[in-house]
NUKOL-346412 format. One record per residue (C-alpha): residue number from 1; residue in one letter; chain; y, x, z. Coordinates in steps of 0.2 Angstrom, whole numbers, plus 2048, in hexadecimal, padded with zeros to 3 digits. Layout:
# residues N
k/r/c/c2/c1/c3
NUM/A/A/Y/X/Z;
...
//
This chain:
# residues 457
k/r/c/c2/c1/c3
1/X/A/2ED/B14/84D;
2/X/A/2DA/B14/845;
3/X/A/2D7/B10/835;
4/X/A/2D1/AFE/83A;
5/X/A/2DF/AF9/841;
6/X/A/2E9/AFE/832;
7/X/A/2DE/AF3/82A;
8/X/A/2DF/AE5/835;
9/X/A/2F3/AE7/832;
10/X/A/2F3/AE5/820;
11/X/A/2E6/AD8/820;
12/X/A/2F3/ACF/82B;
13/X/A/302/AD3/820;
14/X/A/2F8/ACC/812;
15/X/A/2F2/ABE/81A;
16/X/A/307/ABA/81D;
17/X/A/309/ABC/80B;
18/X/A/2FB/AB0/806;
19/X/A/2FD/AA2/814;
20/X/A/310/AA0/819;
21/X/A/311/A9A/82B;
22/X/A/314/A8A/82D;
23/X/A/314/A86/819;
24/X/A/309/A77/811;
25/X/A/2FC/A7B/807;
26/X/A/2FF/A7A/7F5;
27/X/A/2F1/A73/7EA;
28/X/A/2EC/A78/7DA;
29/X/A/2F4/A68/7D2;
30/X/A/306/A6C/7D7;
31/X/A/303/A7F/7D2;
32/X/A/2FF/A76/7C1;
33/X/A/311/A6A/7C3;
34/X/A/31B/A79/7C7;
35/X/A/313/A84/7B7;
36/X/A/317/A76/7AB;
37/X/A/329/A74/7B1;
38/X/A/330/A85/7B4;
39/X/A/322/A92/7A7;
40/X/A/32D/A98/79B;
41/X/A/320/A9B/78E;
42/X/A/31E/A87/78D;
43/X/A/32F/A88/78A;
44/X/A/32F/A93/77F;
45/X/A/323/A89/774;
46/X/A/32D/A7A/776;
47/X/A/33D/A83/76D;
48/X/A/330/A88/760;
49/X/A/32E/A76/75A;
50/X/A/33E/A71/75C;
51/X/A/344/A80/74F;
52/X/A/335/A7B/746;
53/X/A/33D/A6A/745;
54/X/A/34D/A71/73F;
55/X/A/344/A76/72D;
56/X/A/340/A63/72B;
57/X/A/353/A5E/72C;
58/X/A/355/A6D/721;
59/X/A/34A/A68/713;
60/X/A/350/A56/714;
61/X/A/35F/A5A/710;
62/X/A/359/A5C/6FE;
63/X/A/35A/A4C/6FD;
64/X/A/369/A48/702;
65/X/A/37C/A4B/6F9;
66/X/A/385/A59/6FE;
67/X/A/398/A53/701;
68/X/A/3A9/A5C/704;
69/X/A/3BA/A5A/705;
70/X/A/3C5/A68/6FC;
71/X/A/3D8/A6C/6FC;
72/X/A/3DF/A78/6EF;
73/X/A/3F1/A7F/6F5;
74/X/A/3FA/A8D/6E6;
75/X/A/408/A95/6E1;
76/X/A/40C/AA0/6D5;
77/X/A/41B/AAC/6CE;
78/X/A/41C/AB8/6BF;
79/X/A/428/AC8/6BF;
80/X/A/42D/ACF/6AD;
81/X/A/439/ADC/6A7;
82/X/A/43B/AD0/69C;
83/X/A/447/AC1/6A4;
84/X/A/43D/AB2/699;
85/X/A/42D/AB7/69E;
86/X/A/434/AB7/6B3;
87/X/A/431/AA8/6BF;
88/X/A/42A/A9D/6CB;
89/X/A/420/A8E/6CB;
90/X/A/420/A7F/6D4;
91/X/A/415/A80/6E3;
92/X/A/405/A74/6E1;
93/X/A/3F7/A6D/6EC;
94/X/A/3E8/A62/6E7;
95/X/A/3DB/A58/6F2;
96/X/A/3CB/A50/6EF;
97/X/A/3B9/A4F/6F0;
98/X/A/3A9/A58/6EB;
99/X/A/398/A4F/6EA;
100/X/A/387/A57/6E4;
101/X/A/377/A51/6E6;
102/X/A/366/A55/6DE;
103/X/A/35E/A44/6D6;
104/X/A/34E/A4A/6D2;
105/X/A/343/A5C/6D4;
106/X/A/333/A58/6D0;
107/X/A/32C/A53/6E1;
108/X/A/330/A66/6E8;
109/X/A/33B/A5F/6F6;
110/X/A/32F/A51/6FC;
111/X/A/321/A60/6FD;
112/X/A/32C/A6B/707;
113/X/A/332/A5D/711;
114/X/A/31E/A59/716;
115/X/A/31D/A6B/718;
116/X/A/32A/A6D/723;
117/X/A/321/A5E/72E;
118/X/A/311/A66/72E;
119/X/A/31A/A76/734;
120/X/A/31E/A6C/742;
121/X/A/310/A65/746;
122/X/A/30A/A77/748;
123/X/A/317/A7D/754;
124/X/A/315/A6C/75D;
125/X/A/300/A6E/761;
126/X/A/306/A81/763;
127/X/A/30F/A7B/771;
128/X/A/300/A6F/778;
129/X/A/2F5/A80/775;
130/X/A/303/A89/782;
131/X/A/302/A7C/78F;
132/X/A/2EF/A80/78E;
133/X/A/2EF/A92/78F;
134/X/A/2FB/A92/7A0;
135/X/A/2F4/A83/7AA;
136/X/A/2E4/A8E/7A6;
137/X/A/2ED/A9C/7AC;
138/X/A/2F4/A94/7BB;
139/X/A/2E2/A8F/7BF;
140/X/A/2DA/AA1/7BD;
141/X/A/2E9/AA8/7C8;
142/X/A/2E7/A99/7D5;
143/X/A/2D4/A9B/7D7;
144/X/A/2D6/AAD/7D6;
145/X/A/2E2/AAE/7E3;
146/X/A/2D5/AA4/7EE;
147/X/A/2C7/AAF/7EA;
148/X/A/2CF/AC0/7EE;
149/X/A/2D5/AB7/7FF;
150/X/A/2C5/AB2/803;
151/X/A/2BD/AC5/7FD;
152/X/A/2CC/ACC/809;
153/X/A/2C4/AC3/817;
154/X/A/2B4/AC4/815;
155/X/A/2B8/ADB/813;
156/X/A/2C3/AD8/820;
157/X/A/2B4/AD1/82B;
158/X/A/2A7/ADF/824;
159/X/A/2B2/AEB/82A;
160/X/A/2B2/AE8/839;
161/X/A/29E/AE3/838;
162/X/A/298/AF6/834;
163/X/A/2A9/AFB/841;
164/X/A/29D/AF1/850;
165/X/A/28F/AFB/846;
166/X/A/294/B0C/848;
167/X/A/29B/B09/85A;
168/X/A/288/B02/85F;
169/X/A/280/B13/857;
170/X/A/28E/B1F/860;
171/X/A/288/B17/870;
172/X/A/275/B17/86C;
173/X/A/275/B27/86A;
174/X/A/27E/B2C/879;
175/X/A/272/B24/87F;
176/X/A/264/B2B/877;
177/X/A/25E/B1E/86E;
178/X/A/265/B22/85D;
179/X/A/267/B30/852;
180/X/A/276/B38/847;
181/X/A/26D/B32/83B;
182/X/A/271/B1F/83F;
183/X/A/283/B25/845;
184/X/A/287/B2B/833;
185/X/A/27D/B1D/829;
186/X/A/28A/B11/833;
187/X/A/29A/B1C/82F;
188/X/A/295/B1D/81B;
189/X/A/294/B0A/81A;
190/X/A/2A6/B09/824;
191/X/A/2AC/B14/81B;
192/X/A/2A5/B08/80B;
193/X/A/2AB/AFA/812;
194/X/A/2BF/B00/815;
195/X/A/2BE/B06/803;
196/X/A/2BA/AF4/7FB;
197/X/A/2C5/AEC/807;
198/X/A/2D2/AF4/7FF;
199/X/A/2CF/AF3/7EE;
200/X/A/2CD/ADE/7F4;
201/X/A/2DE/ADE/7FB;
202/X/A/2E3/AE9/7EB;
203/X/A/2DC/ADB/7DF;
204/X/A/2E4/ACC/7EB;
205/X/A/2F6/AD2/7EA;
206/X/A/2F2/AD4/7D5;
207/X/A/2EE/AC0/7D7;
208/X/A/2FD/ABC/7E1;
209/X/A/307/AC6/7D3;
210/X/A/2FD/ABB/7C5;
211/X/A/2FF/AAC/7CE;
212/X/A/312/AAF/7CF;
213/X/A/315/AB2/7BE;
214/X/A/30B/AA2/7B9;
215/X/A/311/A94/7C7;
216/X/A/322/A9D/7C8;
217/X/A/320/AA0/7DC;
218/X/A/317/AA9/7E8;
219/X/A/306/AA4/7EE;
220/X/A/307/A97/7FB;
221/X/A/2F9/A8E/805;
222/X/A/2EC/A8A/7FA;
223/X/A/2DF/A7E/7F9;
224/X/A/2D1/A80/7E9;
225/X/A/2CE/A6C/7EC;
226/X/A/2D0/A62/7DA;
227/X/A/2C9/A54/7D2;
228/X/A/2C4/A5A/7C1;
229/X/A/2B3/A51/7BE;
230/X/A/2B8/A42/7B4;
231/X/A/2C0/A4F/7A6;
232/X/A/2AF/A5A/7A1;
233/X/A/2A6/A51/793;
234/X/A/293/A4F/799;
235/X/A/28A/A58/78B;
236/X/A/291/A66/781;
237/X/A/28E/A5C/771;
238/X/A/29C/A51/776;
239/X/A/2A6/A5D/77E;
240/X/A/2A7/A64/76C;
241/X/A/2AA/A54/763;
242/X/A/2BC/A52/76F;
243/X/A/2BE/A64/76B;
244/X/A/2BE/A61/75A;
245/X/A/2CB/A52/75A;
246/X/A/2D7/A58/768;
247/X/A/2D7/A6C/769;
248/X/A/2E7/A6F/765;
249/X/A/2E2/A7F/75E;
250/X/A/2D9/A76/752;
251/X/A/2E4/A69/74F;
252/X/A/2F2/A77/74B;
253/X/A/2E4/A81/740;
254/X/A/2E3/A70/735;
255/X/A/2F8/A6C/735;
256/X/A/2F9/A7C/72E;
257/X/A/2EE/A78/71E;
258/X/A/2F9/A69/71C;
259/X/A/307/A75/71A;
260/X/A/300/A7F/711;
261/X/A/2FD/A70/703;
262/X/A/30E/A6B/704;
263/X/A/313/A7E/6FF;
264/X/A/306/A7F/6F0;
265/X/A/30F/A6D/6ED;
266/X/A/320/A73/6ED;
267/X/A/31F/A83/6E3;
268/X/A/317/A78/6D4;
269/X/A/322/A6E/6D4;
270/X/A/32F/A7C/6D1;
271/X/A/327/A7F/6C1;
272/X/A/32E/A6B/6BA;
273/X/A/340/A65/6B9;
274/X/A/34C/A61/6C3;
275/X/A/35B/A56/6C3;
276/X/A/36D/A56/6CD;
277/X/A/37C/A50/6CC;
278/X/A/38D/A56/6D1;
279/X/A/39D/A4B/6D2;
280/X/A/3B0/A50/6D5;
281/X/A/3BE/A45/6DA;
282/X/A/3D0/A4B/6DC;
283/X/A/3DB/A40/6E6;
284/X/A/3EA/A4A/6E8;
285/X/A/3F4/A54/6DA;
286/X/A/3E9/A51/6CD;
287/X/A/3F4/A52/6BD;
288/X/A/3F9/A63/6C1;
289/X/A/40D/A60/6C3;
290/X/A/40E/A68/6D6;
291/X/A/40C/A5C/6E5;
292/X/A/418/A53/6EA;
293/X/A/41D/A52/6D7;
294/X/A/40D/A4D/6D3;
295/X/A/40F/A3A/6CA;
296/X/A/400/A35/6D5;
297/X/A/3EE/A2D/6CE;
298/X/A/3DD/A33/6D2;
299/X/A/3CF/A3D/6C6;
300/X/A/3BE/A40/6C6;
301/X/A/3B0/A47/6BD;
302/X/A/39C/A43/6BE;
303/X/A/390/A52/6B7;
304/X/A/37C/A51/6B8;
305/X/A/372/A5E/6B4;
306/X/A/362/A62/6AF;
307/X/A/359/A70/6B0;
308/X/A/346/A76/6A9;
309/X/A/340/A86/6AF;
310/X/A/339/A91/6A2;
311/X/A/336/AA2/6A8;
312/X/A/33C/AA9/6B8;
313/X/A/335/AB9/6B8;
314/X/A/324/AB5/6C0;
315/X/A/32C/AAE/6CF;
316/X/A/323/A9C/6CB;
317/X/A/311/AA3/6C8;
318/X/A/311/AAE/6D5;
319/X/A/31A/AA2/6E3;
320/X/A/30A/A97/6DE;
321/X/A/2FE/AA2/6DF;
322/X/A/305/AA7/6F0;
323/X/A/306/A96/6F6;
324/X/A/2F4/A94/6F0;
325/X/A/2EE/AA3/6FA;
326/X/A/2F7/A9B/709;
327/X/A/2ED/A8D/708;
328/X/A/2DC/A94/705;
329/X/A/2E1/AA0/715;
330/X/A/2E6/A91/71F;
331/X/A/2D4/A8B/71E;
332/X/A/2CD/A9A/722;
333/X/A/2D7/A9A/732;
334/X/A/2D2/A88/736;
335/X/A/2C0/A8D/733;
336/X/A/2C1/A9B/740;
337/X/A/2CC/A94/74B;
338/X/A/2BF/A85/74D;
339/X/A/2B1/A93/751;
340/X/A/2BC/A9A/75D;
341/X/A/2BE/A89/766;
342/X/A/2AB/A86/764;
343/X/A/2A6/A98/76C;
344/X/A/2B5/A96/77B;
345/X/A/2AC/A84/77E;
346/X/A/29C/A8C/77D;
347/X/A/2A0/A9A/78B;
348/X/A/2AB/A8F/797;
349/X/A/298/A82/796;
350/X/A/28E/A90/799;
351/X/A/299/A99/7A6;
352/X/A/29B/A89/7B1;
353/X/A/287/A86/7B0;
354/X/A/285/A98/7B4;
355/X/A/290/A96/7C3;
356/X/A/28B/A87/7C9;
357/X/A/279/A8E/7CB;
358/X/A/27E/A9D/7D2;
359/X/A/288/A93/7E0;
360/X/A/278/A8B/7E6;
361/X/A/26E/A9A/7E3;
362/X/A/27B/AA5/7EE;
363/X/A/27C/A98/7FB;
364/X/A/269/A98/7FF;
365/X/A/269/AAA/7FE;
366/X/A/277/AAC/809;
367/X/A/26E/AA2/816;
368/X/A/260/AAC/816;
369/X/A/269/ABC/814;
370/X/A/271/AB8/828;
371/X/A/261/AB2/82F;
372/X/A/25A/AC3/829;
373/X/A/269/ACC/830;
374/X/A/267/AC5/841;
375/X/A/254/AC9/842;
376/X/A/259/AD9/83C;
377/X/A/264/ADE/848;
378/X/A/259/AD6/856;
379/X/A/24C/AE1/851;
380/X/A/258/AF0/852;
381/X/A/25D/AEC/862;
382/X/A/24B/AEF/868;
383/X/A/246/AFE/85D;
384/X/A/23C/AF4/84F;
385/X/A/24A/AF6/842;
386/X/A/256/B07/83E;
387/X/A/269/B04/83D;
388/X/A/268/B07/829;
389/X/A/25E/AF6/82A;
390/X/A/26B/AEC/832;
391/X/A/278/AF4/824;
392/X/A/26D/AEE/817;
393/X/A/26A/ADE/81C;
394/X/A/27D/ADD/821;
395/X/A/281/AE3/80C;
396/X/A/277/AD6/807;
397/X/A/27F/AC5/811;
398/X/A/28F/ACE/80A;
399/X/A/288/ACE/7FA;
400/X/A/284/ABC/7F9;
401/X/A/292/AB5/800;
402/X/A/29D/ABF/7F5;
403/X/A/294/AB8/7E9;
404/X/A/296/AA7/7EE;
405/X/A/2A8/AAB/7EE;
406/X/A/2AA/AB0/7DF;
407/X/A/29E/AA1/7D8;
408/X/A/2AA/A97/7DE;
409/X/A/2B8/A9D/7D5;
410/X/A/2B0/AA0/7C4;
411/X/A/2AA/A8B/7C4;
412/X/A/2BB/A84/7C8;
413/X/A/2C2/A91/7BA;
414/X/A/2B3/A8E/7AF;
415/X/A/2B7/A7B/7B1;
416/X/A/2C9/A7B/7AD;
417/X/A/2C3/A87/79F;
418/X/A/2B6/A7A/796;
419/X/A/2C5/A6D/798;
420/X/A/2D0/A79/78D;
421/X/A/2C2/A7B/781;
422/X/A/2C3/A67/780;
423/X/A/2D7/A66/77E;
424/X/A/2D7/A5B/78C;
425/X/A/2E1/A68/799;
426/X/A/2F2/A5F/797;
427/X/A/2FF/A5A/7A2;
428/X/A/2FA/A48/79C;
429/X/A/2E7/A4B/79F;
430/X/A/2E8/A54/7AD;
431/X/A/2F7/A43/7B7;
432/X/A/302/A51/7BA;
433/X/A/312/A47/7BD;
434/X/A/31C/A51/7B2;
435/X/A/329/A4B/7A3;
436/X/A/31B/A53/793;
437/X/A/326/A5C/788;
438/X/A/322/A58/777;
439/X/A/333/A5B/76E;
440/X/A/32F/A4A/766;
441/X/A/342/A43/767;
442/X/A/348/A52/761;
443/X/A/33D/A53/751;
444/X/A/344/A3E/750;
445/X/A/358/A43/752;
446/X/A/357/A52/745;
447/X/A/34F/A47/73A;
448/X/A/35D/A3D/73B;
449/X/A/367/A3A/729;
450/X/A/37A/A36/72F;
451/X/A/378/A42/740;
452/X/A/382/A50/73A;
453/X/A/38F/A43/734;
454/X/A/38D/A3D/747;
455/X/A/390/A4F/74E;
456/X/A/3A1/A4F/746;
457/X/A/3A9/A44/751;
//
C-alpha cells in the first residue's frame, strides 16, 4: 500500500471519529449546556461557596447561647485497715442544664460575621469567574475542533494536488517534455505536504482530546453557527465600563477588600471587653443525698463575666497589624486584578478586529490566488510556465485559505473572549436553559438560627 493511500485511510478513520454516521450535529450551544451541567471544575467551585457559607453559620453562632443537657452518675467506696475508716456510699445521679452565652464582645463577632459574608461573596463571584473560564474553554476546543477539521481536509486535498503533480511530471518526461528537475520539484513538495498533513491530523486528535475534557464527550458533528452579536459592547469604552461592574474577577477582587475590613474590625475589637454569661440548672439530685433518695427540688446558678484584655503577649498588636496588611494587600490585588481585566479586554478587541480583517483580506486573496493557479497551470501545460510555478502558486491558495480557516476560528474565539472580558459569558447571558448554580439557598439555610435544632429530629 503507497503512502497516499495510508493517508487517505487515516484521513477516513479521523473523519469517523469527527463526524459519526448517521449522528446530529451538535452546535456550539449545547457543547455550552452539557459543560455547565456535567464540568466538574464548576462544580467544584460550587462546593467552594457552600464551605465558604459554612464559616457564616459558624461565626453566628457567637451570638447565640450554647446549651446542653448533662447527667452526672457516681459511686464511691473507701477500703482501710482501719474498720471505721471502710464503706460505701450510696450511689448518686444528677441531671440538668448548662447555658452560656456571650452578651457582649465589643463588635468582634458582628466583624467576623461580615467577614465571613464577604468571604463568601468571594468564593461565590470565584464560581461566576469558573463558569467563565470553561464555557471559554469549551469554545476554544469547539472552534478548534472545527479548524483542525477543516486544516485536515484542505492537507488532505493538497496531498493529493502535488500526488496529480508529480504523476503529470513522471509522464512529461517520459515523454520528453520535462526534466528530473520538475520530477523532483514535485516529489519535494509531496513529500511537504504528507509531513503537515500529519502534524494536522496530530493537532485535530489534541482538539478532540480538549474538547472531551471540556464538554465531557467526544466531538460529534459540529456546526460553528451562533448568534453572539447582541452580547459585544459597540465601543471598547463601554465594553470596559460592564467590565468594571460585572467581571466577576473584579467583583471578587473588591469582596475581598470588604473582608479584609471586617478582619481589621474584628481583631480591634479584641483589644475592648467583653461580656458572657453562664447559667446552670440541676433538676435532678441536686441536694446530694443519692437519687432516688434525693428529697427532690431544683437549683441553679447565674454567673456573668467580664473580661478586659490587658497584655497577651503581643498577640492583639500584631493580629492588627496583620489584619491591616491584609487589607492594604487586598487593594493591591483589586488594583491588579482590574488591569488584568482591562489588558484581557483590550487583546480579545484587538484580536477580533485583527481577525475580522484578515478574514476579508484572506478571502480576496484566496480568490485571486486560484485564478492565478489555473493560469498557471494552463500556461504549464503549454510550455510558458515550469512545474515549480504551478507548486508556488499551488502554496500560495493553500496559504490563503488556511488562513481564512484559521481567521475564522480565532474571531468566533476572540468574540466569546471579549464577552468574557465584559462578565457577560454566563449561563443566564448566554439562554442556556440550564438550572444556574449559585449556592444561594444554601448560604439562606446555614444561615438559618434554629436549623441544627431542626437537624435533630
Amino acid at each position: 500500500m503507497s503512502s497516499f493511500k495510508v493517508l487517505r485511510a487515516s484521513a477516513f478513520v479521523l473523519a469517523l471519529a469527527a463526524f459519526p454516521a448517521g449522528v446530529r450535529a451538535e452546535s456550539l450551544k449545547e457543547a455550552l449546556i452539557s459543560a455547565y451541567k456535567y464540568n466538574p471544575n464548576i462544580t467544584s467551585a460550587l462546593t467552594s461557596v457552600k464551605v465558604a457559607a459554612e464559616n457564616i453559620a459558624l461565626r453566628q453562632a457567637g451570638h447565640r447561647p450554647t446549651i446542653a443537657a448533662a447527667l452526672t452518675a457516681q459511686d464511691s467506696f473507701a477500703a482501710s485497715t482501719n474498720p471505721g475508716l471502710t464503706g460505701v456510699t450510696d450511689p448518686s445521679m444528677q441531671l440538668g442544664l448548662s447555658y452560656s452565652q456571650t452578651l457582649f464582645d465589643n463588635g468582634k463577632t458582628d466583624a467576623t460575621i461580615a467577614q465571613a459574608q464577604a468571604l463568601t461573596e468571594v468564593a461565590t463571584q470565584a464560581l461566576r469567574n469558573e463558569e467563565q473560564n470553561v464555557l471559554l474553554s469549551v469554545v476554544n476546543a469547539y472552534m478548534s475542533v472545527i479548524r483542525d477539521t477543516q486544516l485536515v481536509q484542505l492537507r488532505s486535498d493538497n496531498v493529493k494536488f502535488f500526488q496529480t503533480q508529480v504523476n503529470s511530471a513522471q509522464d512529461r518526461l517520459r515523454l520528453g517534455e520535462g526534466t528530473k528537475i520538475d520530477v523532483s520539484q514535485a516529489q519535494a513538495s509531496m513529500a511537504s505536504g504528507v509531513a503537515s498533513y500529519k502534524s494536522a491530523i496530530a493537532s485535530l486528535q489534541t482538539s478532540q482530546a480538549s474538547y472531551a475534557r471540556w464538554v465531557g464527550h467526544k466531538a460529534k458533528n459540529l456546526s460553528d453557527s451562533y448568534n453572539y452579536g447582541n452580547l459585544l459592547a459597540p465601543s471598547i469604552e463601554q465594553a470596559t465600563s460592564l467590565a468594571d461592574a460585572r467581571h466577576p474577577a473584579i467583583l471578587s477582587a473588591k469582596a475581598a477588600i470588604h473582608a479584609a475590613q471586617a478582619g481589621l474590625d474584628a481583631a480591634d475589637a479584641a483589644f475592648g471587653p467583653s461580656l458572657s454569661v453562664l447559667g446552670t440548672l440541676c433538676g435532678l439530685g441536686c441536694f446530694g443525698n443519692g437519687f432516688p433518695k434525693d428529697p427532690g427540688g431544683i437549683g441553679g446558678n447565674v454567673k456573668l463575666t467580664l473580661s478586659i484584655p490587658i497584655y497577651a503577649g503581643g498577640a492583639l498588636g500584631a493580629s492588627s497589624r496583620q489584619a491591616n496588611l491584609t487589607q492594604i494587600k487586598s487593594e493591591l490585588d483589586a488594583q491588579a486584578t482590574r488591569d488584568q481585566v482591562h489588558e484581557a479586554l483590550i487583546t480579545a478587541w484587538a484580536t477580533l478586529q485583527n481577525a475580522t480583517a484578515q478574514i476579508t483580506s484572506a478571502q480576496s486573496a484566496l480568490d485571486a490566488n486560484q485564478l492565478a493557479l489555473q493560469g498557471v497551470i494552463q500556461e504549464r501545460d503549454v510550455g510558458q510556465a515550469t512545474t515549480l510555478d504551478v507548486l508556488n502558486a499551488q502554496a500560495q491558495v493553500t496559504t490563503a485559505k488556511e488562513t481564512l480557516i484559521s481567521a475564522n476560528s480565532t474571531k468566533v474565539i476572540a468574540a466569546f473572549s471579549l464577552i468574557a472580558s465584559e462578565g457577560r459569558l454566563s449561563p443566564r447571558d448566554l439562554a442556556l436553559p440550564v438550572e444556574v448554580k449559585t449556592g444561594a439557598n444554601y448560604v439562606k439555610q446555614v444561615e438559618d438560627t434554629w436549623g441544627e435544632l431542626r437537624s435533630l429530629k
